[in-house]
C-alpha positions as CSV (number, residue, x, y, z in Angstrom):
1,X,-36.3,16.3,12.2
2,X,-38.7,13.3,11.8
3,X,-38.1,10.6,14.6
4,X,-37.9,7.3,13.6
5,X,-40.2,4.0,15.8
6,X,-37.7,1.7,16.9
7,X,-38.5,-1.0,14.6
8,X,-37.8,1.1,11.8
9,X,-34.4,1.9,12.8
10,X,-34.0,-1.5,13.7
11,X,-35.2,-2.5,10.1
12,X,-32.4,0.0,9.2
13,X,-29.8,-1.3,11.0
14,X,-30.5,-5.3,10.5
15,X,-30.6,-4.7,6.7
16,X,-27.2,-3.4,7.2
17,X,-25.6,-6.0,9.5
18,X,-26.9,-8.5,6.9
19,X,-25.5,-7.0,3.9
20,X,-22.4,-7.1,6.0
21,X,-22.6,-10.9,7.1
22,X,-23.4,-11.4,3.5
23,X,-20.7,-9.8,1.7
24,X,-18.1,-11.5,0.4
25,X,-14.4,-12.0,2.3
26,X,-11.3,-12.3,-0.1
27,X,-9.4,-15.9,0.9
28,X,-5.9,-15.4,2.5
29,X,-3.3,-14.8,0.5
30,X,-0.5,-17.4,0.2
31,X,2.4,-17.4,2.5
32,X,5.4,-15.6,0.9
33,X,8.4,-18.1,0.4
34,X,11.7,-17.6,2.5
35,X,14.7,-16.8,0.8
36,X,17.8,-17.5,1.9
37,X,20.4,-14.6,3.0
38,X,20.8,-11.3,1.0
39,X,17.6,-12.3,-0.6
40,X,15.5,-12.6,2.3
41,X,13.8,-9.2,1.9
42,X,12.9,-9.8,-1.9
43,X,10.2,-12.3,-1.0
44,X,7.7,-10.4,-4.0
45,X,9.7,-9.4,-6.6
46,X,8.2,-10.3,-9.9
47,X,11.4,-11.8,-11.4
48,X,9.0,-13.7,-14.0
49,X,7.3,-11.3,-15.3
50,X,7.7,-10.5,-19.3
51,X,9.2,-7.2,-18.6
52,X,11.9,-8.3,-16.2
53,X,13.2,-11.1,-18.4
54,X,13.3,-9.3,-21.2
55,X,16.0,-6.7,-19.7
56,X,19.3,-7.6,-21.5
57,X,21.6,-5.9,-18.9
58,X,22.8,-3.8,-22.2
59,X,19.8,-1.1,-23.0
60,X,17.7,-2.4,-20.0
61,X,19.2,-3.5,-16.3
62,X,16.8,-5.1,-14.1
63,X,16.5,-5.0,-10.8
64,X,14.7,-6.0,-7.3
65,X,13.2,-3.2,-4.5
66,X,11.6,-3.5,-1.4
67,X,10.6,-0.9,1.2
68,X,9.3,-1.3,4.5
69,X,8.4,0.5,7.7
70,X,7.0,-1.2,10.6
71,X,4.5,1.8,11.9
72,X,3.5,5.2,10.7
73,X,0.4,7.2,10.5
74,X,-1.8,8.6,7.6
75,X,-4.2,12.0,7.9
76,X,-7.2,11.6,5.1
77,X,-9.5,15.1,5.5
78,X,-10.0,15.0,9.0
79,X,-9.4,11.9,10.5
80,X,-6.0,10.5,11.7
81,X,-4.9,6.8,11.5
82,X,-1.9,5.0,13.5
83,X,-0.7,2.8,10.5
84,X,1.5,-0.8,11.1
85,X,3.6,-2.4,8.7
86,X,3.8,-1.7,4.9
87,X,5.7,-4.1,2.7
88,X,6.0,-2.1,-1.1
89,X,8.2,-4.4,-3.7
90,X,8.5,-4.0,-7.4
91,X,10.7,-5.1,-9.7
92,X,12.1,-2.2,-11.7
93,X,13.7,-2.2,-15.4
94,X,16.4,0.2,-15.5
95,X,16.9,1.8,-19.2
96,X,19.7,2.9,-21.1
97,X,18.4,6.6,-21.9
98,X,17.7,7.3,-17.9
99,X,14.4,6.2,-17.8
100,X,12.8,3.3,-15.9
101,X,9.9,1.1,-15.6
102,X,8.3,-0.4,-13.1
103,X,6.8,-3.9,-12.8
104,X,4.2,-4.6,-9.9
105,X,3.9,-8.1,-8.9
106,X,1.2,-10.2,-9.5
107,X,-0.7,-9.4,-5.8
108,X,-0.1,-5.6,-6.0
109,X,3.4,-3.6,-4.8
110,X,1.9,-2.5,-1.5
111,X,1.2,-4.7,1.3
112,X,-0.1,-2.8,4.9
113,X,-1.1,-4.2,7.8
114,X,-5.0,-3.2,8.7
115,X,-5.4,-0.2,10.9
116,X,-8.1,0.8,13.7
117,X,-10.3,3.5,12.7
118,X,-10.0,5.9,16.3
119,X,-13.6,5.9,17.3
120,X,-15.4,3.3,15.2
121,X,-18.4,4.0,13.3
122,X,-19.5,6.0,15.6
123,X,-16.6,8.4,15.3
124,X,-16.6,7.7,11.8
125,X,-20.4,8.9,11.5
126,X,-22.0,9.7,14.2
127,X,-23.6,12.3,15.4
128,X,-25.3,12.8,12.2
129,X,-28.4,14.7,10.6
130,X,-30.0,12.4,8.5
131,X,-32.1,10.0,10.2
132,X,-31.4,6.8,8.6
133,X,-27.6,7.2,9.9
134,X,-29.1,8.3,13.3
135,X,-31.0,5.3,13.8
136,X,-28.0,3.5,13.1
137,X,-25.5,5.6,15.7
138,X,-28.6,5.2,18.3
139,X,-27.2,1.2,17.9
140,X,-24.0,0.7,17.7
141,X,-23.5,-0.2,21.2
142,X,-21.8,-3.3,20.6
143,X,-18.2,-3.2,19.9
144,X,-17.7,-5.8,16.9
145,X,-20.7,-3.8,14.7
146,X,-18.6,-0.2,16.0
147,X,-15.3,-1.4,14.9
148,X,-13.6,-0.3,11.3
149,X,-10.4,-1.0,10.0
150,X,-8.5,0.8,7.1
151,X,-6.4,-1.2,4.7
152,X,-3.9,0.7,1.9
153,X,-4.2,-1.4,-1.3
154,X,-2.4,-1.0,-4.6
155,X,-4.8,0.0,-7.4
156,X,-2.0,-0.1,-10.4
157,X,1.5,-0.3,-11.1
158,X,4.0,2.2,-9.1
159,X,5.3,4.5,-11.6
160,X,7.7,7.6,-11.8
161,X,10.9,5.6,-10.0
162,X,13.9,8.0,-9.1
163,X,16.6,5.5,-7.5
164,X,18.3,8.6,-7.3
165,X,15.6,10.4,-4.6
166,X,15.7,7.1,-2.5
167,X,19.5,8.2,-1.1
168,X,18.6,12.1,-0.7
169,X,16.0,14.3,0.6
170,X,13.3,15.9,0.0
171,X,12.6,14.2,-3.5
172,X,9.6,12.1,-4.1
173,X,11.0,8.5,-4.8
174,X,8.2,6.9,-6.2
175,X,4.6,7.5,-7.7
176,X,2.3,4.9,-5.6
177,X,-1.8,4.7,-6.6
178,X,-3.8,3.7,-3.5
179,X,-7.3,2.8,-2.2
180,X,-8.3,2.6,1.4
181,X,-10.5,-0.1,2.6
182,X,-12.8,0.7,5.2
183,X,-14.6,-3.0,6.6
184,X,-17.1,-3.4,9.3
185,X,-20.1,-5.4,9.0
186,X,-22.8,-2.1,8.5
187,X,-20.4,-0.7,5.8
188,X,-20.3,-3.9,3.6
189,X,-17.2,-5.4,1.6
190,X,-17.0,-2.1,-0.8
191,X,-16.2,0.8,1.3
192,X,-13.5,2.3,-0.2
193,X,-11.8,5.9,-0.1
194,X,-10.0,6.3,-4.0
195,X,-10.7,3.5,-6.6
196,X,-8.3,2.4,-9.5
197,X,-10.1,5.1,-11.3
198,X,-9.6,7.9,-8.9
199,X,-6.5,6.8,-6.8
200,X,-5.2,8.4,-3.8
201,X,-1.4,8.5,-5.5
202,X,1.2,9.2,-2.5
203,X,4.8,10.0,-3.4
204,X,6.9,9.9,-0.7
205,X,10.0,11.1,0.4
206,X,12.6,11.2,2.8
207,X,12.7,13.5,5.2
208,X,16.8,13.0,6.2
209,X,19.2,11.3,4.6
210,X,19.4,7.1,5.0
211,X,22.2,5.6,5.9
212,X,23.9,4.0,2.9
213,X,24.9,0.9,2.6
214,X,26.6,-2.0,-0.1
215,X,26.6,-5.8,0.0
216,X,27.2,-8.7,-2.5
217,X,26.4,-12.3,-2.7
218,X,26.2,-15.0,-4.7
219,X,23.1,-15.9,-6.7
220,X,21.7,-18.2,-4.1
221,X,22.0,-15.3,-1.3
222,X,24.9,-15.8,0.2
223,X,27.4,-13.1,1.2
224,X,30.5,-13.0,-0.9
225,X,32.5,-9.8,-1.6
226,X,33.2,-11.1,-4.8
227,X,29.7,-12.3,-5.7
228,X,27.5,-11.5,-9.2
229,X,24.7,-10.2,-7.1
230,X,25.2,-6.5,-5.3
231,X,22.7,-4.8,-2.6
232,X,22.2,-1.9,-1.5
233,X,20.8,-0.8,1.8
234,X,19.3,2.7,2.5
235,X,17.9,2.4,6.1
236,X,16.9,5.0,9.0
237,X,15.2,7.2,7.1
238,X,11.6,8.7,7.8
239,X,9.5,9.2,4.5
240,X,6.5,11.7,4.4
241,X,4.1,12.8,1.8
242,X,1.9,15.9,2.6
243,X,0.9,17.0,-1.0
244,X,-1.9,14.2,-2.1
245,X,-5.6,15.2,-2.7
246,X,-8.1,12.3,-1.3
247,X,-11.8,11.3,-2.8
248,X,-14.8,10.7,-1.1
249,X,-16.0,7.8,0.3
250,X,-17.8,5.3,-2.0
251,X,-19.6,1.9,-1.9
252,X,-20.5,2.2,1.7
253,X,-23.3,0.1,2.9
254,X,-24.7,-0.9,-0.3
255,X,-23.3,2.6,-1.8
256,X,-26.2,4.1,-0.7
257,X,-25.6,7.5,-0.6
258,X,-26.7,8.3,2.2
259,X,-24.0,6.7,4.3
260,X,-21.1,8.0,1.6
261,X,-22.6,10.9,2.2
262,X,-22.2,10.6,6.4
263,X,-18.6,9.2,6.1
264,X,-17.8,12.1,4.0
265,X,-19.3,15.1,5.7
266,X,-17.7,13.5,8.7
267,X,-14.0,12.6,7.6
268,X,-13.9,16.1,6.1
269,X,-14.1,14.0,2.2
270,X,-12.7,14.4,-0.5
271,X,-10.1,16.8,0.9
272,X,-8.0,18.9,-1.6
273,X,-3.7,18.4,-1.7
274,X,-2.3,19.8,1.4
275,X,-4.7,18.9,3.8
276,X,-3.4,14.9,3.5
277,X,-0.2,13.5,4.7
278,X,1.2,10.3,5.2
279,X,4.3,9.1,7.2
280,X,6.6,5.8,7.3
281,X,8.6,5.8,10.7
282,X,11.9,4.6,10.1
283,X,11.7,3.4,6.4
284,X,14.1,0.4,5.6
285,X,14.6,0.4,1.6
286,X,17.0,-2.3,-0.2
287,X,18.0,-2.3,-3.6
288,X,19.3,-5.6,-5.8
289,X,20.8,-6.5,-9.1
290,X,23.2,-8.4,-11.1
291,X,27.1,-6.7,-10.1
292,X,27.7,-6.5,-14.0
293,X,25.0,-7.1,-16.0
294,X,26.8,-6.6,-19.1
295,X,28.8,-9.4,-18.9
296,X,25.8,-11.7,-19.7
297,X,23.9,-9.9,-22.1
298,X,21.1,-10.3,-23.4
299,X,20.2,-13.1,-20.7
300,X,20.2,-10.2,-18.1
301,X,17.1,-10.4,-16.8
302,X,16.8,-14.6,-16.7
303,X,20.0,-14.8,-14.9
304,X,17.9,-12.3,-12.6
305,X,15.3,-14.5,-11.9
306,X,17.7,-17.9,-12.3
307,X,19.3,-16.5,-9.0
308,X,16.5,-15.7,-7.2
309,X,14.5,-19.0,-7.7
310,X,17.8,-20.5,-6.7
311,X,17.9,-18.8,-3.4
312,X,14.4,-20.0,-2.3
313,X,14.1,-22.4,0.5
């Protein structure tokens, strides 16, 4: 193998680090607004958009969903990561033949927390054969350039809803299309594993049965047993998806292929269905609607969103 001088694999890595520094870093998204009481959870749910209004509460019911976990883990190839909290919410339009569509809101249903990549970079790829990506492990010495984190994003609109699956076992609930964001500054801002072309699409499922549960309220959120608004609360329940297939790595480091090429051969990428899984510790998962909706057809859907804006604070 040719050795590289040290100022070419300083060259290397400095081209890298600036590409890094360089790239561009999405703003913060804005807070999202507090609702009050048996809305609290719904803090996303896209009760404006054209599809959700629309429902009449006749042929098409809508309806609110939000699922969280506060910690989990996710296997991609070979490399294992300790997730923290997801947030998924989507407003869902019931139908009258059985069917259902969903409606993503306008930042995307999934929301994760970022996640430490075990080992860094140099875990991630390192030791390697190909001597531009060896110059670079022979570097990474300090800790902020060795660091990556993993993000989950939404690449599309959920699909394939089974309210049904959400209270047993064993069913996959809901069709989700994924990316992974892998940042650090010799990576650059477009390191991603799947892409809105080529998702990762997870379908989870519980793995025991929640513990059911029923509420109503009144439109602005407040408990009353004899309220328009109904809840329900499926709680307890761990959710797992082993049967995904994941892509390579792509856009790394000014997608030079090279350094796909090292994450890959490293992370065990792409990696066929069955050697993948994903868990959700504990998943919390509430449901909300209108108690009758056919009593105020075909304004369904604005009453919908008339109650919800009415419960912000």
């Amino acid at each position: 193998m040719p050795r590289l001088s040290p100022r070419t694999r300083f060259s290397a890595v400095a081209a890298l680090t600036a590409l890094g520094t360089l790239a561009s870093i999405g703003g913060a998204s804005a807070a999202d607004p507090t609702l009050n009481g048996q809305w609290a959870p719904f803090t996303r749910c896209p009760v404006d958009a054209t599809a959700m209004l629309a429902a009449d509460g006749s042929d098409q019911t809508p309806q609110c969903v939000v699922s969280t976990s506060a910690g989990g883990s996710i296997k991609l190839g070979k490399t294992t990561v300790v997730t923290g909290r997801t947030n998924l919410q989507f407003g869902v339009v019931q139908n009258a033949d059985g069917t259902s569509t969903v409606v993503a809101p306008p930042s995307g249903a999934l929301v994760a927390d970022p996640a430490t990549v075990p080992g860094g970079l140099l875990g991630l790829m390192c030791p390697s054969d190909i001597p531009v990506i060896t110059a670079i492990c022979q570097t990474l010495s300090d800790a902020k350039l060795n660091k990556i984190t993993a993000t989950m994003e939404s690449v599309g609109a959920p699909y394939a809803f089974d309210q049904t699956a959400g209270v047993l076992k064993d069913m996959p609930i809901i069709a989700l299309p994924v990316r992974v964001h892998l940042q650090n500054p010799l990576l650059g801002d477009n390191c991603y594993i799947g892409s809105a072309s080529a998702p990762i699409v997870l379908r989870p499922k519980n793995l025991d049965y929640p513990a059911f549960g029923m509420s109503f309220f009144k439109g602005d959120g407040t408990a009353d047993d004899a309220g328009e608004m109904s809840r329900i609360d499926l709680t307890g329940a761990p959710q797992n998806d082993s049967g995904f297939a994941v892509p390579g790595a792509s856009g790394c480091g000014l997608n030079v292929g090279l350094i796909n090429a090292a994450v890959n051969a490293k992370t065990g990428l792409p990696s066929a269905a069955g050697n993948n899984s994903l868990t959700l510790n504990s998943a919390q998962t509430h449901l909300a609607g209108l108690t009758a909706p056919g009593t105020v057809v075909p304004d369904a859907g604005k009453v919908l969103a008339r109650n919800w804006h009415s419960a912000l604070r």
